[in-house]
C-alpha positions as CSV (number, residue, x, y, z in Angstrom):
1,X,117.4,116.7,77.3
2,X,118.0,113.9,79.9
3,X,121.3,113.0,81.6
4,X,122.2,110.1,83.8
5,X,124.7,109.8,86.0
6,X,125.0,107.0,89.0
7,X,122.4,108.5,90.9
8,X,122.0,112.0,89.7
9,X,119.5,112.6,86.5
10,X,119.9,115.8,84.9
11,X,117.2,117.2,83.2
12,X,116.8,120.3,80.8
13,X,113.5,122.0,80.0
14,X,112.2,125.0,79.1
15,X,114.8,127.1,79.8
16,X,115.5,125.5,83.6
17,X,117.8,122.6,84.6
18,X,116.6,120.4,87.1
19,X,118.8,117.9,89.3
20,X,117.4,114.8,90.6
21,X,119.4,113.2,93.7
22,X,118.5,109.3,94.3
23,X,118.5,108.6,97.8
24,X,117.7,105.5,100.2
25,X,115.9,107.3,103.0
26,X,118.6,105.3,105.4
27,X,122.1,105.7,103.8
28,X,124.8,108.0,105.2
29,X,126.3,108.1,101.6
30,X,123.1,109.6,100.2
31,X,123.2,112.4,103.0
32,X,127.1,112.9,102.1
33,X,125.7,113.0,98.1
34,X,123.3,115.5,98.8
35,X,125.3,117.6,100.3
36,X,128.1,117.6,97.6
37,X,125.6,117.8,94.8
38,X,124.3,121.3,96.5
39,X,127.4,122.9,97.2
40,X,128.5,122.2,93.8
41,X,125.9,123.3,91.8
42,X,124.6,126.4,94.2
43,X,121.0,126.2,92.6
44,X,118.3,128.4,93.2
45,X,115.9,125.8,94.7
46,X,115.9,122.6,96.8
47,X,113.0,120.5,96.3
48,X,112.7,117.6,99.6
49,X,110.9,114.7,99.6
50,X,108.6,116.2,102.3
51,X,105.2,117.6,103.0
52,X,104.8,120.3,105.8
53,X,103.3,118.2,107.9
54,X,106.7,115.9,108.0
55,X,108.5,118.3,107.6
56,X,107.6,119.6,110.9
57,X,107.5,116.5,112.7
58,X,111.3,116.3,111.7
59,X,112.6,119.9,112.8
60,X,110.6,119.5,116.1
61,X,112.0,116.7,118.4
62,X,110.0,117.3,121.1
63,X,106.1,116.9,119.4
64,X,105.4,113.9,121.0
65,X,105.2,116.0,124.3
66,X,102.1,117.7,123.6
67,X,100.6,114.8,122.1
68,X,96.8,114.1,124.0
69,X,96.0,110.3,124.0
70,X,92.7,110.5,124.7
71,X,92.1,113.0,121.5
72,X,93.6,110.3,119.3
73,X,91.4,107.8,120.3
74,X,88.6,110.2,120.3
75,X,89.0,111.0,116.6
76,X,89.5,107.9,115.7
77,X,93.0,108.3,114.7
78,X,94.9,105.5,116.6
79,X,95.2,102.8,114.0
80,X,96.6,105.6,111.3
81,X,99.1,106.1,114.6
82,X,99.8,103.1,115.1
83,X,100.4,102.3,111.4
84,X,102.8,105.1,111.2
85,X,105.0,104.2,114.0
86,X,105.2,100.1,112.4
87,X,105.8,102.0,109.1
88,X,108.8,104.1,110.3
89,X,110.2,101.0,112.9
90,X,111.6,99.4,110.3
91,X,113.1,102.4,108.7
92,X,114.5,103.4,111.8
93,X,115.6,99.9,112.6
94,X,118.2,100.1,109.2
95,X,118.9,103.3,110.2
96,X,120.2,102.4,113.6
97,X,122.0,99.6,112.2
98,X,123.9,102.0,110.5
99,X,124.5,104.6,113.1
100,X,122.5,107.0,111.5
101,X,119.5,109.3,111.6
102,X,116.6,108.6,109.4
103,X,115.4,111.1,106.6
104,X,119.3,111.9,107.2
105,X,119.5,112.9,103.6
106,X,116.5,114.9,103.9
107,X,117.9,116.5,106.9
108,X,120.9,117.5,104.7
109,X,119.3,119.2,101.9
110,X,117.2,121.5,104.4
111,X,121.0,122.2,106.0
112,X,122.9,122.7,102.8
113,X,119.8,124.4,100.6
114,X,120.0,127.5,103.9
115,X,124.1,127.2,103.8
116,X,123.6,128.0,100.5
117,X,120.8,130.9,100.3
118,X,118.7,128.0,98.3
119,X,114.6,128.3,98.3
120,X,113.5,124.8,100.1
121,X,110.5,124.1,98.8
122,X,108.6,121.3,100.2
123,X,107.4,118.9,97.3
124,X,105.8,116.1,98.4
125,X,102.2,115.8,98.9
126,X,100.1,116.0,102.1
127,X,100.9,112.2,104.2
128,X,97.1,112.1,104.9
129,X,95.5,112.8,101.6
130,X,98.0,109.7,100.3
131,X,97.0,107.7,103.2
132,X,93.0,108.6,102.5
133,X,94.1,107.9,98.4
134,X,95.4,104.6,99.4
135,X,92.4,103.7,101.4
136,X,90.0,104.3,99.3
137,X,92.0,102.8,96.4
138,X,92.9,98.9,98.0
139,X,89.1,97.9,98.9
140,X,88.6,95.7,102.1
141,X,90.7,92.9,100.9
142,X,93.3,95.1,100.3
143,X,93.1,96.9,103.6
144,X,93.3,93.8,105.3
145,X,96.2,92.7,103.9
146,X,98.2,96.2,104.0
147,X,97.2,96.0,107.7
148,X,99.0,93.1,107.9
149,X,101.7,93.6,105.9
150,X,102.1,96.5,108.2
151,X,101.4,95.0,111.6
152,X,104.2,92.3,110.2
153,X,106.6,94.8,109.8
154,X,107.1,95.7,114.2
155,X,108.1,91.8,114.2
156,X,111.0,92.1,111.5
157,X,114.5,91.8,112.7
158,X,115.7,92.0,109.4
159,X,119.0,93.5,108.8
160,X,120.5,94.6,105.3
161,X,124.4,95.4,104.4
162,X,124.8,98.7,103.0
163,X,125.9,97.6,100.0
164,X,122.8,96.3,99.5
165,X,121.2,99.4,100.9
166,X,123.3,101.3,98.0
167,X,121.9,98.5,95.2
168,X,117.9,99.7,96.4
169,X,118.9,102.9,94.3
170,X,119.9,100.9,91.1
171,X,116.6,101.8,88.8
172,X,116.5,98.5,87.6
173,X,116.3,96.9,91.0
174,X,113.4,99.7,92.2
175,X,111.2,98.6,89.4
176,X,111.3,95.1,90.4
177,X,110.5,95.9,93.8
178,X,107.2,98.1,92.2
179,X,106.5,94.4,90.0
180,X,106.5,92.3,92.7
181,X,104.8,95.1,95.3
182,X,102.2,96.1,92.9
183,X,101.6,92.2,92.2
184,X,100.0,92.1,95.8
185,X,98.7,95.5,95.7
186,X,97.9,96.6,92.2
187,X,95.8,99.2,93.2
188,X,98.2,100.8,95.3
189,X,100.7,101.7,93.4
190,X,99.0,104.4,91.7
191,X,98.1,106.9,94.7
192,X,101.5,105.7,96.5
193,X,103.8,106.0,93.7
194,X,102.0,107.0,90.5
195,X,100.2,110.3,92.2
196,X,102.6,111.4,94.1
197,X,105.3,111.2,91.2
198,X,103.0,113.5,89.5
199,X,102.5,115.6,92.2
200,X,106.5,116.2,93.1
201,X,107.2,116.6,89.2
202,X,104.3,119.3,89.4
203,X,106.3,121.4,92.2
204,X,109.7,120.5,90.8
205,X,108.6,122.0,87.3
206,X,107.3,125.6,89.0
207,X,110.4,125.7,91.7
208,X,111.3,129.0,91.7
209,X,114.7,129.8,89.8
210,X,116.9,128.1,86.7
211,X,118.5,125.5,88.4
212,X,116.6,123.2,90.9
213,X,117.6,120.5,92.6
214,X,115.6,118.3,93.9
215,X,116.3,115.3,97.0
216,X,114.6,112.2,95.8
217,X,113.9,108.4,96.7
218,X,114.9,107.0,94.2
219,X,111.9,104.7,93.6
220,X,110.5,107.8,92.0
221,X,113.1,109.3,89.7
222,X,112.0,107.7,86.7
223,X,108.3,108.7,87.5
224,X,109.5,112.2,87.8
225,X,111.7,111.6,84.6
226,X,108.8,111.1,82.4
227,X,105.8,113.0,84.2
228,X,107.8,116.3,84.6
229,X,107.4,117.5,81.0
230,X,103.6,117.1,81.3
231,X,101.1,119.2,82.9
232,X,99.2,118.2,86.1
233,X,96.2,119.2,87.9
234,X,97.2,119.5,91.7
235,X,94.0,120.2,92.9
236,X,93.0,116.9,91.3
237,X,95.5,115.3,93.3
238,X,95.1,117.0,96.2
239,X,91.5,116.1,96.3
240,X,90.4,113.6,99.1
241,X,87.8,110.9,98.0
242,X,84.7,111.1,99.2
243,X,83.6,108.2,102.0
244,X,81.6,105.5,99.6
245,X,78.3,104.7,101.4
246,X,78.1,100.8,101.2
247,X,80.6,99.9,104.1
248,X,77.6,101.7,106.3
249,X,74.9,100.0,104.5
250,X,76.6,97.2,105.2
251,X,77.8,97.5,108.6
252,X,73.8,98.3,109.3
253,X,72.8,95.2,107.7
254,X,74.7,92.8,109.2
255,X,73.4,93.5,112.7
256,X,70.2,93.6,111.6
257,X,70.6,90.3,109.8
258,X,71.8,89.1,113.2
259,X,69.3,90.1,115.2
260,X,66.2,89.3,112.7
261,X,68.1,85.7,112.9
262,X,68.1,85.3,116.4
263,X,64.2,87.2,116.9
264,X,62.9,84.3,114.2
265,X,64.8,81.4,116.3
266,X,63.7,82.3,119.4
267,X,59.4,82.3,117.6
268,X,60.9,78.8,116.0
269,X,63.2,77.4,119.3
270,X,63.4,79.6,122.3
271,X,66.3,77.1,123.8
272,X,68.5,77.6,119.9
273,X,67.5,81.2,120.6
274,X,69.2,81.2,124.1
275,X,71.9,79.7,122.5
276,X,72.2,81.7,119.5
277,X,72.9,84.8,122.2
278,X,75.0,82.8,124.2
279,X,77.6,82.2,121.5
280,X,77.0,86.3,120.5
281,X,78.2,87.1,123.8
282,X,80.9,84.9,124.1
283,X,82.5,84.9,121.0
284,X,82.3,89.0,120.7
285,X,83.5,89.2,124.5
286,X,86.3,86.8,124.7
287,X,87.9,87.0,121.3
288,X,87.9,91.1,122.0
289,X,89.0,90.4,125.6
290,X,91.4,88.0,124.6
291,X,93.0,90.7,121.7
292,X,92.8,93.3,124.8
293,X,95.2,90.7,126.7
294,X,98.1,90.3,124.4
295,X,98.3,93.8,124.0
296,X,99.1,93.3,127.4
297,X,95.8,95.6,128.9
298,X,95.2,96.6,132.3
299,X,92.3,94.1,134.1
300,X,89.6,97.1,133.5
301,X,90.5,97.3,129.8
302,X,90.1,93.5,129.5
303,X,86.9,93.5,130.9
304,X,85.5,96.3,129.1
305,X,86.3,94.6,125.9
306,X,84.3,91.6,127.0
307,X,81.5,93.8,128.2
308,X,81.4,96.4,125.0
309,X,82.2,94.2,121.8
310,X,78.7,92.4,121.5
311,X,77.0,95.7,121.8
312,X,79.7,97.7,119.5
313,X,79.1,94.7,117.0
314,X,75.8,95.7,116.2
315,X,76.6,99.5,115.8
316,X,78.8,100.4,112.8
317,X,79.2,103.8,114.8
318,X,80.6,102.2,117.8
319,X,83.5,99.8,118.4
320,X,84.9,98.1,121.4
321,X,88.6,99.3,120.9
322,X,87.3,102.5,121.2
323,X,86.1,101.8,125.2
324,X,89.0,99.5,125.8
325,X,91.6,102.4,124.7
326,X,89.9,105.1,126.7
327,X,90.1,102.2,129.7
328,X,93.6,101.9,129.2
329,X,94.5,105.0,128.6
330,X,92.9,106.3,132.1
331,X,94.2,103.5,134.4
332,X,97.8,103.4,132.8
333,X,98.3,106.9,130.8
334,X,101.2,107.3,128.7
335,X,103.3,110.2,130.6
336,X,105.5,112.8,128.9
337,X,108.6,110.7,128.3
338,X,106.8,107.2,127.2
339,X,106.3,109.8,124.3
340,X,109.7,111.0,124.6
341,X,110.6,107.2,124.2
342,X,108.6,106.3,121.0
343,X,111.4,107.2,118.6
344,X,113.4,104.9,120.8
345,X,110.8,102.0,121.5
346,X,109.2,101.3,118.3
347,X,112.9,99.9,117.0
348,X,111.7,96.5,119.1
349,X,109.0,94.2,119.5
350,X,109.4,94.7,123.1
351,X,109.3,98.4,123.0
352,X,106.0,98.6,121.2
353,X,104.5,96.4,124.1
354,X,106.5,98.1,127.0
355,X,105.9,101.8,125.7
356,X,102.3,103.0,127.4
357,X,101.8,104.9,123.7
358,X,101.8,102.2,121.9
359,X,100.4,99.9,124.3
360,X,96.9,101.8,124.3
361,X,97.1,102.1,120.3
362,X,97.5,98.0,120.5
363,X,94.5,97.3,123.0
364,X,92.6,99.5,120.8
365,X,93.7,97.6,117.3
366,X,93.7,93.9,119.0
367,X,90.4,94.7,120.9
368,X,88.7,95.6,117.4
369,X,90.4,92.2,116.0
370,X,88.9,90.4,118.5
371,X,85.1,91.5,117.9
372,X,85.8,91.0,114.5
373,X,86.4,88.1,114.3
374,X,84.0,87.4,117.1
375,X,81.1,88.8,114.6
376,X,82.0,86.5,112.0
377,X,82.4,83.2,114.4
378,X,79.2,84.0,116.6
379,X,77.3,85.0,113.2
380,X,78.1,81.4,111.1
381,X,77.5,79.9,114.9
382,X,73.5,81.9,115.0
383,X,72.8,81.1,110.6
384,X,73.4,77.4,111.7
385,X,71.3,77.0,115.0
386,X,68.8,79.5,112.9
387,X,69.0,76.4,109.8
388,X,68.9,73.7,112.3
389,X,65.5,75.4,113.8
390,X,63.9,75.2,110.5
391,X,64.1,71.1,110.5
């Protein structure tokens, strides 16, 4: 049996009752809901919207301080960095518009599920196995475009009322938001949204207890609605794809397309062959270098863009953010409280660029932009002296 009220959806099965909340991750009046609905109906359970490793991140306000730059970089974890921070800024920027704390309802239900001898159990499912999901899920189109959807998102100065904060909850309203979402990104959906409704209805169904209730978004209450009388495999969902081997066969071959191109011009037209390495090096170095400078890089990290992106072009191993970052990093490293500062600085534009954290995971991003691009202007540039050689 299913029962709706505003924002609360009741559900009975098997013998348990289970309370769904509705929240917008950034409204007071959800926090001030959750609370009310746990003191009220003292259940045996709280079920957050959380994963241990966020849930973590959120009890300990001081992580950042332990935080080792050049191990990001190292493990090649800078852009999923990066993409976090421009993921939350805009969160954190509604949330600071309202004078509040972010995850402030999620906060709540860990306060009121202890005031009230509750079990918290944490539902959601591990942030990198979704991340891994949705990468392997978009293909390189998609991954582009999320990229810039999400690089997009540190320039927004959007502001909302919170009236209209309140409406975001309205059911009909979220799936619209899905329609038009999924219409960019119809593969995403399903390991953002689709899995991971499965996944909290999973540990919402075997909460210990009678009566659970559980701290939502509410983009996923009517997921949860109708996959929670199912049964799901979590160790399906759990499972993280394994690595598809074309995007190396690939990144081989198009350096060694390159360099078989310019080897047969310089046997056809040494001087188009001169050329043909000219523009290599100049396009890789200088669009690299040039990413490197409006991240605002040190000198050092500039050049070593423009010296490392024609080689790291033609190793799928190597890349010349990589070098630039670890430049960066050494003549200008991030001290204790520019990581005490990221909650503060990633609200702005100007705080991303100021903030030596997020400076380095910029020069490391625009650096590998740069050769990019680079590749593909210097490789048309090398096909069409290679053609012209042939007449």
């Amino acid at each position: 049996m299913i029962e709706q009220e505003s924002n609360i959806t009741r559900i009975e099965q098997d013998g348990k009752e289970y309370i769904l909340i509705g929240t917008a991750h950034v409204s007071k009046h959800s926090a001030e809901e959750v609370k009310e609905v746990i003191d009220r109906e003292q259940p045996d359970s709280v079920c957050i919207e959380l994963d241990k490793q966020r849930y973590q991140a959120m009890m300990d306000g001081n992580r950042w301080k332990d935080t080792d730059i050049f191990k990001i970089i190292k493990d090649k974890k800078a852009t999923l960095l990066l993409m976090n921070l421009a993921i939350s800024s805009f969160q954190k920027r509604i949330a600071k518009q309202f004078n509040i704390e972010a995850g402030q309802e999620m906060l709540q239900g860990i306060k009121s599920a202890e005031e009230n001898g509750a079990k918290l159990v944490l539902a959601d499912r591990n942030i990198q196995i979704t991340f891994s999901r949705i990468w392997s899920a978009v293909g390189f189109k998609g991954k582009m475009m999320l990229l810039s959807q999400v690089i997009a998102s540190i320039f927004s100065n959007e502001s909302i009322t919170e009236e209209e904060l309140e409406k975001m909850k309205n059911q009909d309203s979220i799936d619209a938001i899905l329609s038009e979402f999924t219409e960019y990104f119809p593969r995403l959906k399903k390991p953002l949204v689709d899995e991971r409704d499965q996944y909290l209805a999973e540990k919402i169904k075997h909460a210990p207890g009678q009566k659970v209730v559980a701290v939502l978004g509410a983009a996923h209450i009517p997921g949860i609605t109708k996959e929670i009388g199912k049964d799901h495999d979590l160790s399906q969902l759990t499972k993280v794809p394994e690595k598809s081997k074309w995007p190396k066969r690939i990144g081989w071959l198009i350096p060694i397309a390159i360099v078989t191109l310019i080897i047969a011009t310089f046997l056809l037209n040494p001087v188009a062959g001169w050329r043909q390495m000219q523009s290599w090096l100049l396009w890789n170095g200088s669009l690299s270098a040039l990413g490197t400078l409006a991240a605002f890089g040190h000198p050092l990290a500039i050049l070593t863009a423009f010296i490392a992106a024609p080689i790291t072009s033609l190793n799928p191993f190597m890349a010349a953010g990589f070098f630039a970052g670890f430049v960066q990093a050494y003549f200008n490293k991030p001290q204790v409280s520019d990581f005490e500062q990221l909650n503060e600085d990633v609200y702005s534009v100007k705080g991303f660029w100021h903030n030596k954290v997020t400076r380095v995971l910029l020069v490391i991003l625009l650096a590998n932009l740069g050769s990019s691009l680079g590749t593909l202007a210097a490789g048309t540039d090398i096909v069409r002296l290679f053609i012209n050689s042939l007449s």
